[in-house]
N, C-alpha and C positions, 0 to 999 in steps of 0.2 A: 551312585552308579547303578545300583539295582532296580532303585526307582526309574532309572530312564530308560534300560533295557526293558522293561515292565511297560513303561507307557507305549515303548515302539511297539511292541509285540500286540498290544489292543490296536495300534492304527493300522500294523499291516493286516491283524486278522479282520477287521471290519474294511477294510478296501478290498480284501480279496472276495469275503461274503458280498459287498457290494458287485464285487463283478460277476458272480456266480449268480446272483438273485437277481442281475440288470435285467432279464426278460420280463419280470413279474414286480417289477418296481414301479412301473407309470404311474397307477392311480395311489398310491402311496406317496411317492414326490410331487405330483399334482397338487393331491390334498394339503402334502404340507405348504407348499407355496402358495396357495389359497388361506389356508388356515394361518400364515405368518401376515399376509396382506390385511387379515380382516380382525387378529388380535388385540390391537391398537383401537378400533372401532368398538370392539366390544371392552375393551378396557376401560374406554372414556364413558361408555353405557355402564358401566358398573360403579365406575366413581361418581355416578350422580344416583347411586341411592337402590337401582338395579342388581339384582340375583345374576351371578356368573351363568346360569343354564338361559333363565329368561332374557340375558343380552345377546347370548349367541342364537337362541331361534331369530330373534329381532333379525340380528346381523344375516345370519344364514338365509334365512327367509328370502329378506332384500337381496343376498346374492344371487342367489337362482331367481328370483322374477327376474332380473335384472339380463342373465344368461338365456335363462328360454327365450323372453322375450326378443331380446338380439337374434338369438336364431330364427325365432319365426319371423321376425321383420326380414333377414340376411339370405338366409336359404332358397326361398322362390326367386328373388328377383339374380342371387347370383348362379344358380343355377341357369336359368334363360340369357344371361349375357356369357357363362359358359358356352352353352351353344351357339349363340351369336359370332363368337370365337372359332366354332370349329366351320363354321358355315365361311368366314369370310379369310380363312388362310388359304383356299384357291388363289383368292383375289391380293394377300400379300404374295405369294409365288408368283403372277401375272406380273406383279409391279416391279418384284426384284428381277424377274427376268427380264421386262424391253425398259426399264427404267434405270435402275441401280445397278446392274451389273456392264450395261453400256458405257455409264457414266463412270465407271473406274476404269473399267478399259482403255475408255479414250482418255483418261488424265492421267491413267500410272500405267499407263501403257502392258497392264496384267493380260493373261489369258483366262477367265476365272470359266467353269464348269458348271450351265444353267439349271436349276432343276427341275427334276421333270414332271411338269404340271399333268400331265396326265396320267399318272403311274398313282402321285398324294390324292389327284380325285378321288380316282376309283375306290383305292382304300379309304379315302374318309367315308364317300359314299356306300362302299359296304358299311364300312363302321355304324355310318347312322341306321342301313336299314335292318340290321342285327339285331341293332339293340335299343332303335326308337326315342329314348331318352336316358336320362342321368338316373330316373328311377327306374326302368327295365334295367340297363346294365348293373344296377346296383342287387337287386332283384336275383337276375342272373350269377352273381359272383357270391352273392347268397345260396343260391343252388348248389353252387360247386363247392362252394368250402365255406360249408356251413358250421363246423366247428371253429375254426378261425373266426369266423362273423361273431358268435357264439362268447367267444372269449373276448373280443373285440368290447361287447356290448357288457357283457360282466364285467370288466376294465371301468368300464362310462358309467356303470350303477356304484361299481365300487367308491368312485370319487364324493360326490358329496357325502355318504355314509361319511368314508374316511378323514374327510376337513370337518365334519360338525363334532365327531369325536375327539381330533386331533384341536381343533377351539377351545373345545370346553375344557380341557383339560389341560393347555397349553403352558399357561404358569405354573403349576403343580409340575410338569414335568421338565420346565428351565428350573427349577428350584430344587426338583432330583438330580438333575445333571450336575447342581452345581455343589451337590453334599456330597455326591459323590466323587471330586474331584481330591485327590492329596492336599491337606491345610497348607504346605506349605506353597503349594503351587494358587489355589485361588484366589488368591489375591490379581497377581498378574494376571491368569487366566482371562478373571474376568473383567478388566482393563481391554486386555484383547475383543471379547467376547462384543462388549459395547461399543468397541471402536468398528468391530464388521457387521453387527445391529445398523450402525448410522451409514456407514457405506450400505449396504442392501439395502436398508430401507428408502435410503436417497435415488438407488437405482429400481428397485420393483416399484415404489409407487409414484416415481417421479418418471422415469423413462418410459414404463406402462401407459402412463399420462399423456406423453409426449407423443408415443406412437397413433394411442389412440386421435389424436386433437389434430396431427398431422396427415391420418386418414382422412378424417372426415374434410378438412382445408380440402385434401385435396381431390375428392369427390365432389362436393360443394362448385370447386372450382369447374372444374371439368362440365359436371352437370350445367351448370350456365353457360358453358360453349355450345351445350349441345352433342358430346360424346356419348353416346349411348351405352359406351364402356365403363363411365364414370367408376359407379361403386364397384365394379372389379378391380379397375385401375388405384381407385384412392387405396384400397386394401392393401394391394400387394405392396405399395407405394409406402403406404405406413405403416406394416410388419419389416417391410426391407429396412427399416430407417432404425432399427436397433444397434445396426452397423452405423458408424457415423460416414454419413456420404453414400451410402451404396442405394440408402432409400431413392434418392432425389436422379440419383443417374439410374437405377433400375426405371422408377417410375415417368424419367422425362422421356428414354428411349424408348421403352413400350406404349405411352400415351400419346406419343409424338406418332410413333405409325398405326396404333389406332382411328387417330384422326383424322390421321393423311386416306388412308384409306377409307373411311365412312365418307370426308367433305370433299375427297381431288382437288385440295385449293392448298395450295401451301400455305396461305397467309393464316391458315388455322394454327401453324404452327408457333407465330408468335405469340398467340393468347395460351397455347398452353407452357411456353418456356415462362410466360409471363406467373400463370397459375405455380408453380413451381418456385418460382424466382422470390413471390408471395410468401411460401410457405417459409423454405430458406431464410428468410428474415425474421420471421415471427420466431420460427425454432432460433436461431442464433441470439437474436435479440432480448427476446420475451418466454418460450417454453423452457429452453434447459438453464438459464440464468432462475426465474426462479422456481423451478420443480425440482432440476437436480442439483443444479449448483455445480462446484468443480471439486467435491469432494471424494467422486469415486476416482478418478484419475488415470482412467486404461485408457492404454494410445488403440486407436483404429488397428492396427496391425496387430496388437494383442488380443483385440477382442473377433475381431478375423479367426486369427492361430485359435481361441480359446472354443468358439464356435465349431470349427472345424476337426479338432485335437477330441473335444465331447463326442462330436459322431463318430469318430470312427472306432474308440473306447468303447463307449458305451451307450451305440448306438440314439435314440429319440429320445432316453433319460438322460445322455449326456448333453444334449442338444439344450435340454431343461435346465442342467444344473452348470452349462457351461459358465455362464457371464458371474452367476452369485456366487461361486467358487472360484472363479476369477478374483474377482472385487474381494473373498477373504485373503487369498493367498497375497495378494497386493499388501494387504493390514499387514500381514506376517513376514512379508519380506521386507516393508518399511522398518519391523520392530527388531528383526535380523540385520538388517545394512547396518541401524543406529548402534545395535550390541557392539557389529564390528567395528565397526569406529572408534568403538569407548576401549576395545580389546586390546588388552597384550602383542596376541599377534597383529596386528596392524601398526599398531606403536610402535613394534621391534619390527617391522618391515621397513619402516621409515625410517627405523636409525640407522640400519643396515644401512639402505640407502646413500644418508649423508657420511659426505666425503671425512676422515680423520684427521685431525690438525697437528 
């Protein structure tokens, strides 16, 4: 009994310092999540004959080329389809005014309320001549809160420091954790321990996979229509798709009047439900059969709740550690339902239950 009052009193006092420290924890949960992604990598570097420090430069190295590069390929071109976006939401207000709001009037016989295109010009066209581009107003919000900016960018330095230390030393410190666990609890423990290893791991580098492979489908796709939204669209397209479903309806609905408004031809509308329809298949069929498998096992509605349950906790770290603290708590309540089952109280619930003869 002493022993469990003991372990509660460490989980609540590390939850409560977790929520006290949530401001100052990004590039530290960052790093770890990076640093758990790329363990395995430098582990398999090390089993062939490689120095723990010299596999993690390897590893790290290739990380970061890997991320700048992405940015600098990413940044220019989605910055200019940014603006492409703000330039042509006149022209969606235009369409939902003598187009789509007619058309529900006269079918559901609504009164709907149009908006007022010339109120959103003016303000956008302030907006652009204020601030000229994506790098003036950034420039700008620099000016005014420059210590935010400030900490901002210390956060963003902080991160790779923090995954190349938190790498290198990564078994050494699952290996203190686990000496320092009660003998007679490690056993189990670390049964548990392997079992939410293989769920995370199935979901950060399998799901991560999936996202990504599903962006690009569905930029690829698009870009051969001829959407000049494409890589904006595939992004948000394949970051939405973490959620199961929310990807493919965020992405059809947004890519859908992107194109309607660039071509004024509906029939553009088929080739991109098609683009879509594409993708859909490849994830159902081929990405998450063999990336992730069906071994994490969260319904949509949980991982919704788990998403949304993080932000409001623990604001953008929770949003971070929503899904892979999900995917634990799932190991844990599987290994709690089975105790109950095997329990006393369950047993004697049941007898209660049946009728006396």
């Amino acid at each position: 009994m002493q022993q469990r009052w003991f372990i509660l009193s460490v989980l609540i006092v590390i939850t409560i310092l977790l929520y006290l420290l949530a401001p100052v924890l990004s590039p530290f949960v960052a790093g770890a999540l990076l640093a758990y992604i790329s363990d395995p990598i430098a582990d398999r570097l090390e089993a062939k004959g490689m120095g723990r420090t010299p596999s993690v430069i390897v590893v790290f190295t290739s990380l970061a080329l890997v991320l700048v590069g992405a940015l600098l390929l990413l940044i220019p071109q989605l910055s200019h389809q940014i603006q492409i976006v703000a330039q042509r939401i006149p022209v969606v207000i235009e369409l939902v005014n003598n187009e789509l709001i007619p058309l529900i009037e006269a079918n559901l016989g609504l009164s709907i309320a149009k908006p007022d295109l010339a109120k959103i010009t003016a303000v956008l066209a302030q907006h652009w001549q204020s601030t000229g581009s994506i790098a003036t107003a950034l420039i700008s919000s620099i000016t005014q809160s420059g210590l935010a900016i400030a900490a901002w960018l210390a956060n963003l330095v902080l991160i790779p420091v923090v995954t190349f230390y938190l790498l290198r030393d990564w078994d050494k410190m699952v290996a203190n954790i686990a000496e320092l666990l009660p003998r007679n609890l490690e056993p189990k423990v670390s049964i548990w321990a392997k079992e939410c290893d293989f769920v995370l791991g199935a979901f950060m580098k399998g799901q991560l996979v999936v996202m990504l492979v599903l962006g690009v489908i569905y930029a690829i796709g698009l870009a051969l229509l001829g959407v000049d939204l494409a890589l904006l669209l595939g992004l948000i397209a394949g970051l939405a798709s973490i959620v199961p479903y929310l990807g493919v309806i965020i992405g059809i609905l947004s890519s859908s009047v992107a194109a309607y408004v660039q071509f004024q031809d509906p029939t553009i509308l088929i080739g991109v439900a098609a683009v879509f329809i594409v993708g859909q298949l490849l994830e159902g069929m081929v990405l998450t059969p063999k990336l992730v498998g069906d071994q994490i096992g969260l319904h949509p509605v949980a991982v919704i709740f788990a998403i949304m349950a993080g932000g409001q906790l623990f604001g953008f770290i929770g949003v971070l550690l929503a899904l892979p603290v999900a995917a634990i708590i799932r190991v844990l309540l599987s290994h709690l339902h089975s105790g109950y089952k095997q329990s006393s109280l369950y047993h004697h619930a049941v007898d209660q239950d049946e009728p006396s003869v």
